[in-house]
N, C-alpha and C positions, 0 to 999 in steps of 0.2 A: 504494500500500500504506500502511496506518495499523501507525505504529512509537509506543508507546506506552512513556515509561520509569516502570521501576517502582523505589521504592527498599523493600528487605527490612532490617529491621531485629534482629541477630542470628542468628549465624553455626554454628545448631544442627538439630538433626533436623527441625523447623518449617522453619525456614528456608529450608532444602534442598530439601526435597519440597514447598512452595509455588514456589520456583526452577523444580524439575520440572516444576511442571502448568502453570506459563506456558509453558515451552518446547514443553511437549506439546497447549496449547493454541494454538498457532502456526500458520499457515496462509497459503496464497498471497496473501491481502490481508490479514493482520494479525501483526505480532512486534511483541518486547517486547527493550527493552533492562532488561536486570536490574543493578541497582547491591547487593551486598550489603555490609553495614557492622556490623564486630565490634567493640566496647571492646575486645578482646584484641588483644595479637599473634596468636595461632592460633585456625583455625575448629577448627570439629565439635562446641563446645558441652558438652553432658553424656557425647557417644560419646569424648571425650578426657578431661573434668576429672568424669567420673559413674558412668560403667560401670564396674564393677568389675577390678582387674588381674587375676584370676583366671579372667576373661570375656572372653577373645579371641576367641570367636566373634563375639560380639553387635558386637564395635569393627568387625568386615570390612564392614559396611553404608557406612565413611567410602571404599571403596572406588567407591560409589555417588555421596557425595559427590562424589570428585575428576573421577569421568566429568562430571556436572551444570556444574562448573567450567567444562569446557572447551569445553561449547558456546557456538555465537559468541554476542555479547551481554549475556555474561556479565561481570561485575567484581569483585572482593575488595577491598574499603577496608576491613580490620584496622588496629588500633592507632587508631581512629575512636571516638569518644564521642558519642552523643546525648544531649544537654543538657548538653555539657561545649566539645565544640567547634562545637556548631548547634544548635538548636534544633528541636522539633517543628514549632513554623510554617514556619520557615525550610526544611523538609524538603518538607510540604505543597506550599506554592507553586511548588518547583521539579519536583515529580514527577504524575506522573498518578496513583498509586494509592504509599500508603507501607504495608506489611504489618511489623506488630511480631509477631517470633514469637522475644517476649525472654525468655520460660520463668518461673518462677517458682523463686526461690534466696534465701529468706527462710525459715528454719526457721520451723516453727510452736510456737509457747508452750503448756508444759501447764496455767499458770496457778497453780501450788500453791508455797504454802511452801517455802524452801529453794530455787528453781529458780537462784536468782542464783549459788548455793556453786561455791568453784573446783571444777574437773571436773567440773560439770556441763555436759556440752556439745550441741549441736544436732547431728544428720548433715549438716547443711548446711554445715557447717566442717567436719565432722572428713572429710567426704565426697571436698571438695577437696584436703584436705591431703594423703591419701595417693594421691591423685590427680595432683599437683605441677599444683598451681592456682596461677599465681603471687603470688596476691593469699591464700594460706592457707599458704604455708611457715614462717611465726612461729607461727603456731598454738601455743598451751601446751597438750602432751596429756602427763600426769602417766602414769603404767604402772609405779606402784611397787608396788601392791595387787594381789592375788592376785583380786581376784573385779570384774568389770567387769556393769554392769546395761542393756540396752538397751531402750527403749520405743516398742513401735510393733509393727506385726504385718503390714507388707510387706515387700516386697523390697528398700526400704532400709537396716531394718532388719535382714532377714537378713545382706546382705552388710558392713554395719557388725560384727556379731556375726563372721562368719565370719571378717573378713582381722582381729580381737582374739584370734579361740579357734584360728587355724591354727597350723602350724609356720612360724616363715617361711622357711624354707627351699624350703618351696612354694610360697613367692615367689619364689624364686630368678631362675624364668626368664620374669617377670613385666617388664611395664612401671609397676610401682611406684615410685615416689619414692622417690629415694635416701635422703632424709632422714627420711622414713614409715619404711622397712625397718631404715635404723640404730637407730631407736628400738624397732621391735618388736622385734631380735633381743636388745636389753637387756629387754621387757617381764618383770613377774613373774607378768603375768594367766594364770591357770592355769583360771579358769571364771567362761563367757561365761553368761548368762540374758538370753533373749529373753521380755520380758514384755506381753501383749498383753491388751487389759483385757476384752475378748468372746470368744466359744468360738470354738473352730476349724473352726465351719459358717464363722463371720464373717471370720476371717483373709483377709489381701488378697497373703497366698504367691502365687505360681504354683506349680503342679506341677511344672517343669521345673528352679524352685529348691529347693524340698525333696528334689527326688531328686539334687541333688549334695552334698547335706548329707553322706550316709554315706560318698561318697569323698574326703572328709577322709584321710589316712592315719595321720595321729599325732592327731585326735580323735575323743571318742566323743560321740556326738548322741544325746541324750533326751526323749523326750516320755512323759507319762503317759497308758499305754494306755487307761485309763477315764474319760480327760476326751474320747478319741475314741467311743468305746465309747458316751457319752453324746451326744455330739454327734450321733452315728448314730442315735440313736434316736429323736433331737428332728427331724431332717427326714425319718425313718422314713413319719411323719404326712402330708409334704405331698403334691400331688400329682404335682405332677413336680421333679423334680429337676436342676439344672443341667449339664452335662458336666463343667465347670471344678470344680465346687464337689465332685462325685464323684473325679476327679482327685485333686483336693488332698486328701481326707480318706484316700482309698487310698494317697497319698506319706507323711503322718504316720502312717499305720500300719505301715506298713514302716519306718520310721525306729525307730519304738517297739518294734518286734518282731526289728532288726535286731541283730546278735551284738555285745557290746561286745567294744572291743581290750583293753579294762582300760589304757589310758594315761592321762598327767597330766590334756591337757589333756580339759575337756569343753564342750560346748555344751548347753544347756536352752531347752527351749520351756513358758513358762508360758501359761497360756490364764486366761480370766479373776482374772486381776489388776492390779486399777485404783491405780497411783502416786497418794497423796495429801498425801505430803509429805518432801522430803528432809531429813535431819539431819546436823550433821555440825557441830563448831569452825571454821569457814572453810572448812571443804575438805570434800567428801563424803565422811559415814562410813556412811552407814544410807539405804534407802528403806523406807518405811512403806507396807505396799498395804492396800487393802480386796479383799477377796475376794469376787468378785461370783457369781452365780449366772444361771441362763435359766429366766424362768417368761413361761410363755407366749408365748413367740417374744420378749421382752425383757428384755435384760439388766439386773438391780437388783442393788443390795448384798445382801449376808447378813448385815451388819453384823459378819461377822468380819474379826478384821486380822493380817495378820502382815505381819515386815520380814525385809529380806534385808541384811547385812552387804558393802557395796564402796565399792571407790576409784573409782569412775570410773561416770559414767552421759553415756550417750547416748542422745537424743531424736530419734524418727525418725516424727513423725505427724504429715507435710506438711509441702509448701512454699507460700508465699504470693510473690506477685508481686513487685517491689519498685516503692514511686511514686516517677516521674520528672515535672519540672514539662508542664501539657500531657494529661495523660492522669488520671482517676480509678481507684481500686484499689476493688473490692465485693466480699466475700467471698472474699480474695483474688487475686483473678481483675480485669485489665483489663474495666471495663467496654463492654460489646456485644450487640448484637444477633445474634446466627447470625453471628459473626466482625464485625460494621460498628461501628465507634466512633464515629466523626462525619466529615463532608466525605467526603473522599476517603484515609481513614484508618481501615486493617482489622486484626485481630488474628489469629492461628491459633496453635497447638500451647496448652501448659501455660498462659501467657499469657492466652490465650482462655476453655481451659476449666477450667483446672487441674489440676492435677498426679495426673491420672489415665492410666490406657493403658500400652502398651508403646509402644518405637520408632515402631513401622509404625505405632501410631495414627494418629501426623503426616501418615501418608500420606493418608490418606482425608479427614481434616478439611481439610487444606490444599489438596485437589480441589475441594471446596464452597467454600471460601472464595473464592478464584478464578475459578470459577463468578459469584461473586455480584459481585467485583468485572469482569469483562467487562464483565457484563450491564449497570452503571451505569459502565461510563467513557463521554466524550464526547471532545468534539473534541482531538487530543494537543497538550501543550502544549509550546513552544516554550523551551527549559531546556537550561543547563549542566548540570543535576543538580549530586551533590554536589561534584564540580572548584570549581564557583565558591563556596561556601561555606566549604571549608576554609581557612586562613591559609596563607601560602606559607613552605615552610619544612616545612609539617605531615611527618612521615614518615611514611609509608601503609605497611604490609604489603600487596600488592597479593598475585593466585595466584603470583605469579614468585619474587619474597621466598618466603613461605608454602612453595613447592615445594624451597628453601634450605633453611629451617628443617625442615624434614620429614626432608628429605634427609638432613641433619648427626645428626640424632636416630636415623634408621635405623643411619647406621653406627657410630655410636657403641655401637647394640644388640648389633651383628651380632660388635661385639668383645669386649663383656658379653655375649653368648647370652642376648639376650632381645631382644624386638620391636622397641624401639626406647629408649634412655635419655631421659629429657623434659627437656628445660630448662626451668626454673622462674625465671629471673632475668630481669625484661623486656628489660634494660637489654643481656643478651646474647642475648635471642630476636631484637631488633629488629636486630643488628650480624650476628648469620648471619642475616637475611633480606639483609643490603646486602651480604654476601660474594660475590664474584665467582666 
């Protein structure tokens, strides 16, 4: 039998589901030992430090996870750095095939005036922080101002908006960060604006997020009926129409048409309005938008402009990769071929293609990736894997550790009545992984 090691390069939905299709590509003359390796103490990537706390559905997938763990083969080196404690080459020569499926967690820049001002922030911080990312609990998020602005027009963006415009108290029985919830329940933000610089044919919502918009309990969600109204009329024209893109314009109708509670707080959906410059003494007082229009299936200025008065803006219009020495970034995205980088070095999920899809994307791309690397391994090579490259001494979060810290966090929930409290401190993540 040909046993082939592989090393998986982060410890998230990629990750995972490339794990899977080797296991599942496994057969009477061929397995795969799989080495995964996370810079964190803890796996599961963006389904622990991304998803939103309000979103306990979408996190039950890590449940998927844990089964993938346990089959043989299988390894966790957490608390592991590439290009801090090994190198890329050094990875290469000891494995038959290395798969980065490191995501992309590099806010993207809107490029305009003012973007430097304090509170101006990226979702890519503010993301983790209420997420209890260990590397985003200093975070400075100011919440003295009554009117918060966000920019972007997905599902980042939404749920950046939403956990600013809730009550938190419906956070309560959330897996939110302690130190996130402390802060909100002093916020003064009383109205959230969701600003997106293309019409709402363009919006990159799901339906599934606009329709939990209205059960907010203590917010009222607004959209302007005849920026739909228009929107409908402008793909009236095409020929056929998307399922998805019918969906979402039917979710912002019903949002728009839905009964207000008449309470404090509110949330807003602006549709074409392009950010072109923040204002503000050091600290954000003012955005400045142009107001665009749709001619001809392309959005241009009107060269009208109006501003919106807040303390706080968040920018939520992609992520970019980050470069590590070893590998090239192009348009954000690790450079590749249909997943191949160079040698025997593959990429898959955000990484690969960027920061597009749901979850289950990972699944399908990370099937072809795997695919392709089969099809080009040769003879298996004869390797410690990562054991021999670590220093001695290194402390590894192995699944055993990992299944501690999990463990300690459940119960800590189960005595706060919520899923689980997170520890955010590595220095105590890695001492309840060594707990006995």
């Amino acid at each position: 039998m040909l046993n082939y090691r592989i090393a998986i390069v982060g410890a998230g939905p990629a990750g995972y589901f490339t794990a899977q299709s080797f296991q599942n590509a496994q057969s009477d003359d061929l397995s795969f030992t799989i080495d995964m390796i996370e810079r964190l103490p803890t796996p599961w990537g963006l389904v622990r430090s991304g998803v939103a706390p309000d979103h306990p559905k979408i996190k039950t997938v890590s449940k998927v996870f844990e089964k993938i763990a346990k089959e043989p083969g299988f390894r966790l080196f957490a608390n592991v750095e590439l290009g801090k404690d090994f190198s890329l080459k050094d990875l290469r020569d000891q494995y038959d095939a290395v798969v980065l499926a490191t995501g992309a967690s590099k806010g993207r820049k809107l490029g305009i005036p003012g973007e430097n001002l304090t509170n101006s922030l990226s979702a890519a911080d503010f993301v983790p922080w209420y997420n209890a990312h260990p590397d985003y609990v200093d975070l400075k998020v100011d919440l003295i101002s009554d009117t918060a602005v966000v920019i972007g027009a997905g599902n980042v963006a939404m749920d950046v908006a939403r956990i600013l415009a809730i009550d938190p108290t419906e956070l309560y029985p959330t897996d939110v960060a302690d130190h996130a919830l402390a802060k909100l329940k002093q916020s003064n933000i009383r109205t959230v604006i969701i600003c997106g610089r293309r019409g709402p044919e363009h919006a990159a919502f799901t339906a599934p997020e606009l329709r939990d918009l209205p059960k907010l309990e203590n917010t009222d969600v607004y959209i302007d009926s005849k920026q739909i109204q228009d929107a409908e009329s402008r793909i009236a024209a095409l020929s056929e129409i998307e399922k998805d893109l019918k969906n979402n314009l039917e979710a912002m109708k019903l949002i728009a048409e839905y009964p207000k509670k008449g309470v404090e707080r509110k949330l807003e959906i602006k549709f074409l309005a392009a950010p072109i410059e923040f204002k503000g003494n050091n600290k954000i007082e003012e955005v400045i938008f142009t107001q665009n229009k749709v001619e001809n299936g392309k959005v241009v200025s009107s060269g009208e402009k109006f501003s919106v008065k807040c303390g706080l803006v968040i920018s939520a219009i992609g992520y970019d990769s980050v470069e590590y020495p070893g590998i090239t970034i192009e348009n954000g995205r690790i450079n590749n071929i249909a997943g191949h980088v160079e040698h025997n070095i593959y990429t898959t999920g955000w990484a690969k293609r960027g920061p597009t899809g749901v979850i289950g994307t990972n699944k399908s791309d990370s099937t072809d990736v795997v695919e392709l690397i089969i099809k080009n391994l040769k003879e298996p090579k004869l390797s410690e894997g990562i054991t021999s490259l670590l220093k001695s001494g290194h402390e590894v979060i192995d699944q055993l550790a990992w299944e501690k810290i999990n463990a300690s966090e459940v119960i800590s929930g189960e005595i706060a009545g919520k899923p689980r409290v997170k520890e955010v401190d590595w220095k105590r993540l890695i001492s309840l992984g060594r707990s006995s």
